[in-house]
VOPAGU-2260 file (C-alpha; in pm, 1 decimal, decimal comma):
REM VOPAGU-2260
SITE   aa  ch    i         X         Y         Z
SITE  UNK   A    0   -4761,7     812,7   -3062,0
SITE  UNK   A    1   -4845,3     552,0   -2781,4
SITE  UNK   A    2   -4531,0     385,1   -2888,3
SITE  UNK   A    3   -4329,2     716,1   -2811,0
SITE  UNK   A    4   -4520,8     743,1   -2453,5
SITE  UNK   A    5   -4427,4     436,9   -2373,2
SITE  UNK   A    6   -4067,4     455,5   -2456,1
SITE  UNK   A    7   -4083,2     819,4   -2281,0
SITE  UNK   A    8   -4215,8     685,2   -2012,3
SITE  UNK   A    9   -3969,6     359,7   -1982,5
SITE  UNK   A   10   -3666,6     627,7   -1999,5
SITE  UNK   A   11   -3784,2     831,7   -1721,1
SITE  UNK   A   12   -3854,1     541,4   -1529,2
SITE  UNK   A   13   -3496,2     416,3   -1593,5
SITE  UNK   A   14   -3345,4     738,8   -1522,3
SITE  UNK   A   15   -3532,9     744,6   -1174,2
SITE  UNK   A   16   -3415,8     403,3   -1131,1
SITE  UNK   A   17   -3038,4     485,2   -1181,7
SITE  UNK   A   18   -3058,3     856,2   -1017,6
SITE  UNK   A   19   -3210,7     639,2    -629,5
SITE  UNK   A   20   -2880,8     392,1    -726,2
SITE  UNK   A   21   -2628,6     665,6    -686,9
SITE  UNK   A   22   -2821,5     864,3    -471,4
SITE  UNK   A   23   -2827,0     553,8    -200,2
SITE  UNK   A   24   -2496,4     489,6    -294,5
SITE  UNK   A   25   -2366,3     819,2    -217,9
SITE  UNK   A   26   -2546,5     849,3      92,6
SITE  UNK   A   27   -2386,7     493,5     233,2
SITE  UNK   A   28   -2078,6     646,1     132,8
SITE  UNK   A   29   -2135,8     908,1     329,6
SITE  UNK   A   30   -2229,9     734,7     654,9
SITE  UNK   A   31   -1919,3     476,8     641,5
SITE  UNK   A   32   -1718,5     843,9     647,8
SITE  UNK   A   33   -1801,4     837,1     965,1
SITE  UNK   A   34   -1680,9     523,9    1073,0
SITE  UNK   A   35   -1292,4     629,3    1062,7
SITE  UNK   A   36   -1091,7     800,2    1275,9
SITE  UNK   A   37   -1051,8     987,2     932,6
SITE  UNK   A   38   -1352,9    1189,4     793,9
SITE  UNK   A   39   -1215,8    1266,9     431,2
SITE  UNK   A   40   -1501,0    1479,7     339,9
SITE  UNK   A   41   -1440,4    1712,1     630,0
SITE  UNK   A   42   -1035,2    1715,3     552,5
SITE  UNK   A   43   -1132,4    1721,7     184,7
SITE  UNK   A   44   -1327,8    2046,2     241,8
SITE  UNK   A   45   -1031,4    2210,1     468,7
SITE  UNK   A   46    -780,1    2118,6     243,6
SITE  UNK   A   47   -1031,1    2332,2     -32,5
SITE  UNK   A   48    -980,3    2617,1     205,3
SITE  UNK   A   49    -628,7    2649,4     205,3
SITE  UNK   A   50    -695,3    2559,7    -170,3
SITE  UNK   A   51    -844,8    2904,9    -239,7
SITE  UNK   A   52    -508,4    3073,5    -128,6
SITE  UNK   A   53    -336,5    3142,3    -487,6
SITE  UNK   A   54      56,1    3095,0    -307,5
SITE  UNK   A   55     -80,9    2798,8    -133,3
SITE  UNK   A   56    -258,7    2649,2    -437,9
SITE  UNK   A   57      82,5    2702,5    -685,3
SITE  UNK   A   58     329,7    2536,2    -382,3
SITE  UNK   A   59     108,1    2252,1    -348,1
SITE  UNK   A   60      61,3    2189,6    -697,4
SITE  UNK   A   61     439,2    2177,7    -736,3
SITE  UNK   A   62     548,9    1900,4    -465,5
SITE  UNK   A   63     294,1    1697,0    -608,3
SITE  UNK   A   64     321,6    1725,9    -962,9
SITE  UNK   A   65     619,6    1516,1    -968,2
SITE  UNK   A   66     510,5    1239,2    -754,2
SITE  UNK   A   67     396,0     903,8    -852,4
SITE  UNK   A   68     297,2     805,1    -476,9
SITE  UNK   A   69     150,5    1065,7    -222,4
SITE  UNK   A   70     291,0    1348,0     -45,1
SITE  UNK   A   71     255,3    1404,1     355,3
SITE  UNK   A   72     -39,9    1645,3     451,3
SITE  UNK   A   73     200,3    1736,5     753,5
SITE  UNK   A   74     506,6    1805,5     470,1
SITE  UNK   A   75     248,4    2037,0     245,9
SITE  UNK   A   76     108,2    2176,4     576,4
SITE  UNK   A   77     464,0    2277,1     687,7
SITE  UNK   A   78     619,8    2436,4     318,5
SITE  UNK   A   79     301,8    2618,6     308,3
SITE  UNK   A   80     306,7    2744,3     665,3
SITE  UNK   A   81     341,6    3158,2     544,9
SITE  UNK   A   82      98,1    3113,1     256,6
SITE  UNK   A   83    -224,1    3072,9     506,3
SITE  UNK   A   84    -532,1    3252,4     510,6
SITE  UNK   A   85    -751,8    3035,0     664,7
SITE  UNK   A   86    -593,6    2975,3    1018,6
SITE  UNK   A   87    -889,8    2748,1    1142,6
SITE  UNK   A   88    -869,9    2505,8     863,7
SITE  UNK   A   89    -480,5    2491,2     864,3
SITE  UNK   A   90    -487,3    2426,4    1284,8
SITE  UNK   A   91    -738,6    2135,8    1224,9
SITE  UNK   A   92    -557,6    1948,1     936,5
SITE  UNK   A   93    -209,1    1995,5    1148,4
SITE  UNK   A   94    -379,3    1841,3    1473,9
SITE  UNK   A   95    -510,3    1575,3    1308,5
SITE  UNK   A   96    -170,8    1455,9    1080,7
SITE  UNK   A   97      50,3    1530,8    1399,7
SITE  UNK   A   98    -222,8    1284,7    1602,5
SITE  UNK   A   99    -188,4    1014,7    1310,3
SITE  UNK   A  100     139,9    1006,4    1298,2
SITE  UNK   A  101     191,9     976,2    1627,3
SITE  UNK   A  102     -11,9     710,5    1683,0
SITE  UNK   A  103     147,4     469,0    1366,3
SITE  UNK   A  104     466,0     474,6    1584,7
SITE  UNK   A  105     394,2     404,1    1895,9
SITE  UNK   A  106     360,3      38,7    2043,4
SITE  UNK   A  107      14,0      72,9    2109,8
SITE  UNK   A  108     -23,0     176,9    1762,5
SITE  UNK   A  109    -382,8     106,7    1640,7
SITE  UNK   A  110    -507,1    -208,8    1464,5
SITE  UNK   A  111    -545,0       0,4    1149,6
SITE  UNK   A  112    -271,8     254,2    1067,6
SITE  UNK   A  113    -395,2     566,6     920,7
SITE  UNK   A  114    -142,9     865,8     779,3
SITE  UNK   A  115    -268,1    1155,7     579,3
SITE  UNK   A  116    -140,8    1208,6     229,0
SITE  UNK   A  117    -211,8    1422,6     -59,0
SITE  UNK   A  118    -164,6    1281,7    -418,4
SITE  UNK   A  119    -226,9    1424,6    -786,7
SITE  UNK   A  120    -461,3    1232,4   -1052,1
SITE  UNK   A  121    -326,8    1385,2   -1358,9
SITE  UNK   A  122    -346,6    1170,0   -1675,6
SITE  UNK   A  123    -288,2    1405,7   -1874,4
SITE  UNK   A  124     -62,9    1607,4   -1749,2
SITE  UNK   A  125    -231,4    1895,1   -1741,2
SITE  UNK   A  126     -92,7    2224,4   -1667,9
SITE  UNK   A  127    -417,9    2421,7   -1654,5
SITE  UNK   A  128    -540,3    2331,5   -1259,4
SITE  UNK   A  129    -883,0    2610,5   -1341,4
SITE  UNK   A  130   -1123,8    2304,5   -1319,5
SITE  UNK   A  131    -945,7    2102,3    -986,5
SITE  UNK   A  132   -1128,2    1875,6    -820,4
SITE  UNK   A  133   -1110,8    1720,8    -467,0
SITE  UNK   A  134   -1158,1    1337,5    -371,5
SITE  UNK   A  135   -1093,4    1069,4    -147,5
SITE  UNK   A  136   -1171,8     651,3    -191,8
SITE  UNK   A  137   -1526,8     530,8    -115,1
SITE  UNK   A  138   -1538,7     295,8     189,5
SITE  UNK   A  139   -1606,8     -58,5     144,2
SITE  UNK   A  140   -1539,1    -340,9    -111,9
SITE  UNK   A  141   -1357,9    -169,2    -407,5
SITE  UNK   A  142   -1539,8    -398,8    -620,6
SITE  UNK   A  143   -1877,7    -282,8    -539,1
SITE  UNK   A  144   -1817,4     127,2    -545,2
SITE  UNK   A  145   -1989,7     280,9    -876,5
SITE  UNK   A  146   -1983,1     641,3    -792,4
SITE  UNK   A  147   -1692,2     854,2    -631,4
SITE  UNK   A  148   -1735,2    1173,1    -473,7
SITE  UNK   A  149   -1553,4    1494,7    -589,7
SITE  UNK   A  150   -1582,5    1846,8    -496,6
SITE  UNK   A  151   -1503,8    2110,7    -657,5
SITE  UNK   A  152   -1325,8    2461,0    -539,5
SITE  UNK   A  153   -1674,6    2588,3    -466,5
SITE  UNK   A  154   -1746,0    2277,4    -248,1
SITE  UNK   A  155   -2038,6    2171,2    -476,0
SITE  UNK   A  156   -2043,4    1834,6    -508,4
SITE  UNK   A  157   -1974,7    1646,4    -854,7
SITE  UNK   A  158   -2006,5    1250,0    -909,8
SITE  UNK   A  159   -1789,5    1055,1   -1094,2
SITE  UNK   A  160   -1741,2     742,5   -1185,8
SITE  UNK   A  161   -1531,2     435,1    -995,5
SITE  UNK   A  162   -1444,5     216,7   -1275,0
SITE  UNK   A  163   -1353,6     500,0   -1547,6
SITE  UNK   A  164   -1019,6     720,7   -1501,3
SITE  UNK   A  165   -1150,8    1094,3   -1530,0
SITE  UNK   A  166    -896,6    1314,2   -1796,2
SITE  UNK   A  167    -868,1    1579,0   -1558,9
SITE  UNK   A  168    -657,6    1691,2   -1253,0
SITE  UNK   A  169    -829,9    1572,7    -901,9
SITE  UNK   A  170    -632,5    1610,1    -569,7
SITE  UNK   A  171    -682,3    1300,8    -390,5
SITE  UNK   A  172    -690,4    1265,2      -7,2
SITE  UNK   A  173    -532,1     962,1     112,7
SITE  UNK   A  174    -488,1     813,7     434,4
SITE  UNK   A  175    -379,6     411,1     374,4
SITE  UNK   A  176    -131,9     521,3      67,9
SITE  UNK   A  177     283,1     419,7     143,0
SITE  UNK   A  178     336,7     602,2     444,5
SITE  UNK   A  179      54,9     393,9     635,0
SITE  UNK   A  180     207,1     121,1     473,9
SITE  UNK   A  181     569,2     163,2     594,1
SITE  UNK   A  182     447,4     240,3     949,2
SITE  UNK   A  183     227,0     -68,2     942,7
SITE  UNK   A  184     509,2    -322,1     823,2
SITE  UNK   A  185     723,2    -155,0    1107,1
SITE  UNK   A  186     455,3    -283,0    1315,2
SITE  UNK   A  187     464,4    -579,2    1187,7
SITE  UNK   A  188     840,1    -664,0    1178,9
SITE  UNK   A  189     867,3    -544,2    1576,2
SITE  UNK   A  190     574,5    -822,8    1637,9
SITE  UNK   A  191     761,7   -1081,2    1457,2
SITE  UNK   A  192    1081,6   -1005,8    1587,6
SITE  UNK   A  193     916,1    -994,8    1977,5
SITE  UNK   A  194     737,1   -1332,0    1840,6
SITE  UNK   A  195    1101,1   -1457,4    1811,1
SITE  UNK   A  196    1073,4   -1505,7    1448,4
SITE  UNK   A  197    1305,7   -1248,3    1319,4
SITE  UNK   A  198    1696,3   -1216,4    1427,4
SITE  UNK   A  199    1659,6    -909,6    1691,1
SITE  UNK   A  200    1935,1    -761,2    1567,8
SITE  UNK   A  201    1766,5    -679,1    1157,0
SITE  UNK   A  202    1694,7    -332,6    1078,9
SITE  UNK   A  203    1683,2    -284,9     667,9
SITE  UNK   A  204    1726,9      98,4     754,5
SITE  UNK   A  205    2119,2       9,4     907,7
SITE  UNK   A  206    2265,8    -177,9     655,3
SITE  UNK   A  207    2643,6     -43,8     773,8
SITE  UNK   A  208    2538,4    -165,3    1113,2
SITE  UNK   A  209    2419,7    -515,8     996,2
SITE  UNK   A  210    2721,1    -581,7     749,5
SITE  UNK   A  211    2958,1    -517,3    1076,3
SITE  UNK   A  212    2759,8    -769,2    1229,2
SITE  UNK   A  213    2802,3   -1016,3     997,8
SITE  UNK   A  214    3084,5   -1291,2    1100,7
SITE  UNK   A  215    3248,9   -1235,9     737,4
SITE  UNK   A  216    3278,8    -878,5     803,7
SITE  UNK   A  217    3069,3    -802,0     473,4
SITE  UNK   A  218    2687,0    -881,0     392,6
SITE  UNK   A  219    2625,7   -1166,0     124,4
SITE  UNK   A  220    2270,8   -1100,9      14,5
SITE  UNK   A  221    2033,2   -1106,5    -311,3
SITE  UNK   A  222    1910,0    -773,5    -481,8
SITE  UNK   A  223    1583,1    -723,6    -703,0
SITE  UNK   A  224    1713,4    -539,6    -992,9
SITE  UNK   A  225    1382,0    -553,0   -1210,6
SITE  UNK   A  226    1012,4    -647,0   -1158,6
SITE  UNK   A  227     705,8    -617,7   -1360,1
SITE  UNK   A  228     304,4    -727,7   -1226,2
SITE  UNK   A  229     122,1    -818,7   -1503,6
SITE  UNK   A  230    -224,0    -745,8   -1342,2
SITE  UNK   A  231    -336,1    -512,3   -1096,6
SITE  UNK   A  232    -716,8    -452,3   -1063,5
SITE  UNK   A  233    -699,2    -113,5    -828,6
SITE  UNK   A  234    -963,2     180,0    -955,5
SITE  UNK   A  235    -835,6     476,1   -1012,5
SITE  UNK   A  236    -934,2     634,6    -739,9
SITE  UNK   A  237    -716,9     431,8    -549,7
SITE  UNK   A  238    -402,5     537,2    -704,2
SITE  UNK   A  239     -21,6     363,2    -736,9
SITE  UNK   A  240     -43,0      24,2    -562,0
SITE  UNK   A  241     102,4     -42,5    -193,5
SITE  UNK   A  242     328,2    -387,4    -253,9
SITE  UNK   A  243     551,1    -550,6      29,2
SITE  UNK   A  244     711,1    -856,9      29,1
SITE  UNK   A  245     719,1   -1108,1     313,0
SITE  UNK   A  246    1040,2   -1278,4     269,1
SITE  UNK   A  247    1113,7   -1619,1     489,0
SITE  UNK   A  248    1405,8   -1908,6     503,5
SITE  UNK   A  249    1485,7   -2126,7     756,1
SITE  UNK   A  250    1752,5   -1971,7    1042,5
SITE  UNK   A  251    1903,7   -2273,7    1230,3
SITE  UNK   A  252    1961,0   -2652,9    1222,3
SITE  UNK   A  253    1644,9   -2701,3    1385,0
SITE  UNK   A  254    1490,2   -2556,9    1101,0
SITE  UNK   A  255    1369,7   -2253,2    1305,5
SITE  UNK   A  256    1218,4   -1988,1    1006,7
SITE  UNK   A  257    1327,4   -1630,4    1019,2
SITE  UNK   A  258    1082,7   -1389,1     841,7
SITE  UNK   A  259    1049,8   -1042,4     714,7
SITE  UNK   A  260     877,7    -803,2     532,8
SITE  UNK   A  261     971,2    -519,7     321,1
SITE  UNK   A  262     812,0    -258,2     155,6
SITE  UNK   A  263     810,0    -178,1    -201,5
SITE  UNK   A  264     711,3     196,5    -174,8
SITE  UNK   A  265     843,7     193,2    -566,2
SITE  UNK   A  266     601,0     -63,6    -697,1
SITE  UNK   A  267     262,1     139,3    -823,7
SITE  UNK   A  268      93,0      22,4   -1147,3
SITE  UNK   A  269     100,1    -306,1   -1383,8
SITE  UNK   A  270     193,8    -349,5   -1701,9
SITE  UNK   A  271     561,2    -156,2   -1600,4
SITE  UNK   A  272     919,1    -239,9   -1564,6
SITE  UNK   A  273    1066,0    -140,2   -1220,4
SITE  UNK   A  274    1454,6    -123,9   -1189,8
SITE  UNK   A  275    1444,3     -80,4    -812,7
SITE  UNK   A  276    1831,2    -229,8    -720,4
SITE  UNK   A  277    1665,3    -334,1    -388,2
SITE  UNK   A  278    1800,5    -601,0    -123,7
SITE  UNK   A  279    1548,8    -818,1     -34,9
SITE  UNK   A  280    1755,9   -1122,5      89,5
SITE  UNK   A  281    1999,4   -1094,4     346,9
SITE  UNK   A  282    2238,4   -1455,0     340,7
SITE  UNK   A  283    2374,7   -1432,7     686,1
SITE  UNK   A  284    1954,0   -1441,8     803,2
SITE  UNK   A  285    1973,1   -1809,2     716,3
SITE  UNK   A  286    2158,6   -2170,2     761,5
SITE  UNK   A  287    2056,9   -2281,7     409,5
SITE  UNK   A  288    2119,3   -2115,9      99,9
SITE  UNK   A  289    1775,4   -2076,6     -29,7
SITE  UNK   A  290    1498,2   -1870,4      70,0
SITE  UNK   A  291    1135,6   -1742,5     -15,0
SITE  UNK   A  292     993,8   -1455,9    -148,2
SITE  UNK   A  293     612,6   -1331,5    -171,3
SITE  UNK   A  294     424,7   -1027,1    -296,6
SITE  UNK   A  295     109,6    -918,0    -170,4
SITE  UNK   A  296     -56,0    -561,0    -208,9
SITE  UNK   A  297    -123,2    -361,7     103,9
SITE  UNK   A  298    -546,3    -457,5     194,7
SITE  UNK   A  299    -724,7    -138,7     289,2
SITE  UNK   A  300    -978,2    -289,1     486,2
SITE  UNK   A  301    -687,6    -519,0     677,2
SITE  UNK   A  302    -592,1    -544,2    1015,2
SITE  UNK   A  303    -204,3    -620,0    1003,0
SITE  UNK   A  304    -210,6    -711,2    1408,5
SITE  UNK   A  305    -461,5    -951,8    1308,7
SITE  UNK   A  306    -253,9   -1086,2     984,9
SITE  UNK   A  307      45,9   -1109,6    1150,7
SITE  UNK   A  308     -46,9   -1243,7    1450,6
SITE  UNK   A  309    -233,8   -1512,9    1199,2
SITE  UNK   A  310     116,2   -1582,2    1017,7
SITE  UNK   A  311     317,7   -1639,2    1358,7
SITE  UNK   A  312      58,8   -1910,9    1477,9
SITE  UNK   A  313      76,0   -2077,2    1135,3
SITE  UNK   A  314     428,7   -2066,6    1161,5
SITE  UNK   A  315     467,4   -2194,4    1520,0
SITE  UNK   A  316     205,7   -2456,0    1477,9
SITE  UNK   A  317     417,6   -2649,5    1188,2
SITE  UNK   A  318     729,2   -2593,8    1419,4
SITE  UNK   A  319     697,3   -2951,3    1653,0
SITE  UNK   A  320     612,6   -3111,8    1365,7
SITE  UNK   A  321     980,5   -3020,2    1126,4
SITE  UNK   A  322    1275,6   -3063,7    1364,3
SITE  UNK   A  323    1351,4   -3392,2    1209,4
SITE  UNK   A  324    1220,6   -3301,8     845,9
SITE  UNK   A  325    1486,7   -3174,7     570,7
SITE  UNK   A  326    1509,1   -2830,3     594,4
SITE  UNK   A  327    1373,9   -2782,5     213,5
SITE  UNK   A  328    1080,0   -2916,9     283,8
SITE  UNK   A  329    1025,9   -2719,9     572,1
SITE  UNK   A  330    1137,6   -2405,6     330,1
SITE  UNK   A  331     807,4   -2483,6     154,5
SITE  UNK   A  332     573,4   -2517,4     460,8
SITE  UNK   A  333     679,6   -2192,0     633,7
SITE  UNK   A  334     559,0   -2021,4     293,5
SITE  UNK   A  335     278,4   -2205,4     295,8
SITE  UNK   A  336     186,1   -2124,2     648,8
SITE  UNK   A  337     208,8   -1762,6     547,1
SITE  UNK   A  338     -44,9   -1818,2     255,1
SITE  UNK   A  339    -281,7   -1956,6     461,6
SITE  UNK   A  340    -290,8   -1687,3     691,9
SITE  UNK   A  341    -362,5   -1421,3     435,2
SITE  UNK   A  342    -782,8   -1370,5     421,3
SITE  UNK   A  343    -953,1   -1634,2     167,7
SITE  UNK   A  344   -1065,3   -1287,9     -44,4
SITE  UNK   A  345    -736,0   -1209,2    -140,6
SITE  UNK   A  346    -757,4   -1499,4    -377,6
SITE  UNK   A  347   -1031,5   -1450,6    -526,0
SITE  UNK   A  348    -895,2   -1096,8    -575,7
SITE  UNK   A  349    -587,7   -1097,7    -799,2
SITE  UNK   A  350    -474,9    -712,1    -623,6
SITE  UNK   A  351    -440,6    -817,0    -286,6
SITE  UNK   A  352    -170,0   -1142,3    -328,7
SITE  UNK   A  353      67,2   -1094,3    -636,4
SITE  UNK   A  354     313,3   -1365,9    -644,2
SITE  UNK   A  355     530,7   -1603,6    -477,3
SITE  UNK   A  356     925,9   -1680,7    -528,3
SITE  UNK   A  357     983,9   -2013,2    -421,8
SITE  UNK   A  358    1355,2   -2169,0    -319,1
SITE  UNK   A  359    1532,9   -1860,0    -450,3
SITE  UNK   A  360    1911,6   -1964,7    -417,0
SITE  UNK   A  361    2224,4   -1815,3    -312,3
SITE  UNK   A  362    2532,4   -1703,4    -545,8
SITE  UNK   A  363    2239,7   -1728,2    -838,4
SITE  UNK   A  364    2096,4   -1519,1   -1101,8
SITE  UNK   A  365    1783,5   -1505,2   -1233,9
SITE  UNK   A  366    1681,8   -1325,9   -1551,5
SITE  UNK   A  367    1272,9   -1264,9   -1690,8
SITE  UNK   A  368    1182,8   -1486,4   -1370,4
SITE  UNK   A  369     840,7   -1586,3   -1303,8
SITE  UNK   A  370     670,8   -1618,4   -1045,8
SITE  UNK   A  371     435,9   -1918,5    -900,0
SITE  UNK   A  372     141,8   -1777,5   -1017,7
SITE  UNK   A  373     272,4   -1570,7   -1362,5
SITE  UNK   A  374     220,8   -1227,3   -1217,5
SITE  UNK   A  375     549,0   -1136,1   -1129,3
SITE  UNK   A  376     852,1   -1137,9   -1376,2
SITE  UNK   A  377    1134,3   -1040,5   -1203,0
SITE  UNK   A  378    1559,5    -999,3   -1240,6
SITE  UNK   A  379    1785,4   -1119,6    -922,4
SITE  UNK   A  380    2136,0   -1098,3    -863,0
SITE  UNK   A  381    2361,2   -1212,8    -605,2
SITE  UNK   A  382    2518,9    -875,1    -443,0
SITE  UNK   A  383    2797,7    -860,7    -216,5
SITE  UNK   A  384    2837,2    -556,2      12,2
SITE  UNK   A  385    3188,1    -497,6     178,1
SITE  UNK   A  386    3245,7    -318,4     489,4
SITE  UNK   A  387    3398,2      24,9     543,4
């Protein structure tokens, strides 16, 4: 009998133990809420609002049922715009994607780019949406969260856990998903380009206007036609992946680098073959026929002003120093400069860099290609484009 008591006892003390862990995890949770422009409780909570509308509930459900990556709160707020019955809530959530957005475009966009987005966790493809819940990423080091808040369409509060993928459907809110990612390397290509380290003239959204550009009166470049990651450590919570690549060669005889970066919007989970026929290399960028290529997976906790502010003064500080050098060699330093910008966590973290490309050559194909470090397998293919 003492021997039950004293198991009894042990249990309850363990459960007490384990009940104050979440409890003063979920309460830090909720105080870094607070330290965003972006209070996802308080939008998770609206959005449950508009939720409760039947028409808004079934249109929602439908743009995002199809969607790997997330969906615009602004694009679901504005199909949805005669199915609302809770004016206050739908005001709010406008005012406060409209402000976002706004903000990621301007040139006094903020250090951190934030854009609300709405995306479906649906493993199993559920069709019955009776039990939905409503969540949003913990703050803080991924690898320390335990717990993840949900709510459900009462608003009571249900706790889940961070490492485990829950078999139900839970509407995620996002707000550093792809769209804060393709505003932020925007940013980040209009500081390198005003750094004087990309040709002024680049814009991967004009392709027509670069090829008439281009002194053969076509665009020579290098296309991605598959890529797999091999490891990618993101909780579920976190959803499909945000991967860019920073491309980089070497623009002039005095071994001047040119650099860009590209998003990858396509790119979301490991262990899966991508066929995304993209251009990542564009010939006429460079003097020499070889180039770099690097992956690395959007940081939520970055600062891309900071990072690429940190790559340009690597670069520029390895400039007096390869004027005379042969240009390979300085190939090799610019990428390295670029590594050693990124923060020292990110390798010790395999999900924030992927992968690096190294010398990738002109007029050559590449077939189940790895990459420096293994994680990448990729296809490339020279890939002409002629003019109109």
């Amino acid at each position: 009998m003492k021997t039950f008591q004293f198991l009894y006892r042990s249990l309850l003390v363990s459960l007490l133990i384990i009940s104050c862990t979440d409890s003063a995890e979920l309460l830090q949770q909720e105080e870094l809420l607070n330290t965003t422009d972006v209070n996802k409780k308080e939008i998770a909570l609206e959005f449950i609002d508009l939720m409760k509308n039947k028409k808004f509930k079934k249109r929602t459900l439908e743009l995002l049922k199809n969607e790997k990556v997330g969906v615009l709160l602004s694009e679901i707020l504005n199909k949805n715009s005669s199915h609302i019955n809770d004016q206050s809530a739908f005001i709010k959530l406008s005012k406060k994607s409209a402000e976002l957005e706004r903000k990621a475009i301007s040139e006094e966009a903020p250090e951190k780019i934030e854009i609300l987005e709405i995306w479906l966790h649906n493993p199993k493809g559920d069709t019955d949406f009776s039990n939905l819940l409503f969540s949003f990423a913990p703050k803080g080091n991924e690898k320390d969260w335990g717990s993840v808040i949900a709510y459900d369409m009462d608003k009571n509060t249900i706790v889940l856990d961070a490492k485990t993928s829950p078999n139900r459907p839970i509407i995620v809110i996002e707000e550093n998903g792809i769209e804060a990612l393709k505003k932020e390397v925007d940013q980040m290509n209009r500081l390198l380009r005003n750094s004087g380290l990309q040709k002024s003239s680049f814009d991967p959204k004009k392709a027509d206007e670069n090829i008439r550009a281009s002194q053969t009166g076509g665009l020579e470049t290098t296309k991605l036609d598959k890529i797999r990651l091999n490891h990618d450590e993101e909780s579920w919570i976190l959803g499909a992946a945000e991967v860019y690549a920073i491309t980089s060669g070497i623009r002039s005889e005095d071994n001047s680098p040119e650099i860009k970066v590209i998003t990858m919007e396509y790119l979301d989970h490991e262990g899966t073959d991508y066929y995304p026929n993209q251009i990542l290399l564009f010939w006429d960028d460079y003097q020499y026929q070889a180039a770099n290529i690097q992956f690395f997976e959007k940081d939520d906790s970055g600062n891309y002003k900071e990072l690429t502010q940190t790559i340009i003064n690597g670069v520029f500080q390895i400039l007096g120093t390869v004027a005379t050098q042969p240009w390979v060699n300085v190939l090799g330093q610019v990428a390295g400069a670029i590594l050693e910008a990124m923060p020292e966590e990110w390798f010790r973290n395999d999900d924030d860099y992927v992968d690096s490309l190294y010398t990738i050559e002109k007029n050559k194909s590449y077939t189940n290609y790895f990459g420096a470090r293994g994680n990448a397998k990729v296809n490339l293919s020279p890939f002409y484009v002629a003019p109109n």
